[in-house]
N, C-alpha and C positions, 0 to 999 in steps of 0.2 A: 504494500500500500504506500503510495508516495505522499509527500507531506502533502501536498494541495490535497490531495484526496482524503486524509486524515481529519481536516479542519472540515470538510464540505458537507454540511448542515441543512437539511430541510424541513421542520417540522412544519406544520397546518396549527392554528391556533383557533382551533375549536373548542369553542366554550360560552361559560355565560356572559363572559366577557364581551364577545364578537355580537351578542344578542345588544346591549348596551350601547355599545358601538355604535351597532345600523338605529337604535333607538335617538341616538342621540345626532345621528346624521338624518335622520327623517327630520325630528325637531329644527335642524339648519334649515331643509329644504321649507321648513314652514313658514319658518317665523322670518326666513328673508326669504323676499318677492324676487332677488336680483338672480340668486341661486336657478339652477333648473336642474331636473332628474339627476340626467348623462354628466355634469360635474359632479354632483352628491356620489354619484357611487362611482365616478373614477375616481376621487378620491380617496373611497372604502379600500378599492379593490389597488391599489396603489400602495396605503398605509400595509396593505396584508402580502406584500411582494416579499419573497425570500430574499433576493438581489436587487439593486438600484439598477436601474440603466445604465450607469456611467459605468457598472463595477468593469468591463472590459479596459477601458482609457487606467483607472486606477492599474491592474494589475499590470501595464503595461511602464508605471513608473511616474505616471503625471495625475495630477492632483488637479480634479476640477477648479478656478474660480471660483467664489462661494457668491449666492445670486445677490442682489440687490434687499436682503432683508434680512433682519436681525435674526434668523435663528442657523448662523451659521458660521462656524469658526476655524482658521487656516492659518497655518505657520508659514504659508505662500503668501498669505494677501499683504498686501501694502499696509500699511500703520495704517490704524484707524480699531472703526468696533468690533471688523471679523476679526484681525489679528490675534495671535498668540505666540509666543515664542516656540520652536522646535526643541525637541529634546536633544540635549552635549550628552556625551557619555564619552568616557575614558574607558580603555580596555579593550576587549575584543570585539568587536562589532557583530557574529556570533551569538555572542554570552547576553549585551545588550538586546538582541532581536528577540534569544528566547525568554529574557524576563518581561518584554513587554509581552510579546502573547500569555504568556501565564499572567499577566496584571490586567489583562483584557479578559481573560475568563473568569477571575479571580472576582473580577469587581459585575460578575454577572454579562458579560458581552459573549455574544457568538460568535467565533468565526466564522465566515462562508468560504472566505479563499484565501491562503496564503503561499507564498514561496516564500524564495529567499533575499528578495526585496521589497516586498510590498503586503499585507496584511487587507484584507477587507471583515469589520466587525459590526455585527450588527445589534444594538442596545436597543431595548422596550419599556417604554412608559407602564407606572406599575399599574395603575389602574384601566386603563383604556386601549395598553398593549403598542403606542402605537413606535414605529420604527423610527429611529436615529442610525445612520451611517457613519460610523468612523473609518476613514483611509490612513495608512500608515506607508512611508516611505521610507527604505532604510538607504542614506548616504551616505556608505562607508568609510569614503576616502575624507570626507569631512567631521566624520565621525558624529553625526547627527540624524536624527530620526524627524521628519515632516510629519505634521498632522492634520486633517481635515474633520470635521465632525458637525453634522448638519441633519437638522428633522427632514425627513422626509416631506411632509406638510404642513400645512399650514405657514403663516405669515410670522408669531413670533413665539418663541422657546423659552421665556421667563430665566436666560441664563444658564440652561441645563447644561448644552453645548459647552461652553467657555469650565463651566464647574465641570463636567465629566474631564476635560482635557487636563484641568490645573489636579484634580484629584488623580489621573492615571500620573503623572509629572512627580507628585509627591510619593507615591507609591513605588514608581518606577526608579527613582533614584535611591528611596528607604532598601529596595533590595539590591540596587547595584553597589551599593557600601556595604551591603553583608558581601558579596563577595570578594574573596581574599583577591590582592593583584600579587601581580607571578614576576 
């Protein structure tokens, strides 16, 4: 079994949860007149996708642009409210890659895809289930790890983004200090 194929994840999220969901996307379609059907449940059927659309371009190395709305954060973007810094790490670039996937499973993410430069994970909101994409880029030679991390939908994320990123960064460095250097 090769690593890509080890991480690749597809469960269905059927439950009572998914009932709540469409309950609470009917309620959208109500109570605003501007909505109609065919967005309401592309929507649905969108938040319930195993993979983003992008995840081929990520596994390929490059890190979408984060769009024009606050629920989305990148150690590519220009200074401003997506920014975030990349993860430094001293050592072997190796050792760094396997303690962020173990702090991405650790802190409850899924992976769907990884090699051995790029990670695709995907996080869920606890109540409503709904999906966040994190992309991971590993820059060896700089000895840096890029990060993207973005809801799937909707317009804005109360911050979640930015704290899941600052919270893997604390974690991801708390176990790169337990490891001895050689």
């Amino acid at each position: 079994c090769s690593q890509r194929e080890k991480f690749r994840v597809h469960k269905p999220y059927n439950s009572p949860v998914k009932a709540v969901l469409r309950t609470a996307l009917l309620l959208m379609l109500i109570t605003n007149p501007s909505l109609n059907a065919k967005s309401v449940f592309n929507i649905e059927q969108e938040a319930n996708r195993t993979t983003p659309h992008h995840t081929e371009q990520v596994m390929k190395k490059a890190l979408q642009p984060c769009p024009d709305k606050p629920n989305c954060v990148s150690s590519k973007a220009p200074q401003g409210r997506s920014h975030v810094e990349p993860l430094h790490f001293s050592g072997s670039a190796e050792q760094a890659w396997q303690v962020l996937q173990k702090v991405l499973v650790d802190m409850g993410g899924q992976i769907v895809e990884a090699d051995d430069h790029c990670v695709h994970a995907v996080f869920r909101s606890r109540i409503f289930r709904f999906a966040d994409d994190l992309n991971c880029c590993l820059d060896s030679d700089s000895h840096i790890i890029h990060l993207r991390s973005a809801a799937r939908i909707g317009y804005y994320d109360f911050g979640v983004n930015r704290k899941r990123v600052e919270n893997i960064r604390k974690k991801f460095h708390a176990k790169m200090k337990k490891i001895p250097s050689s």
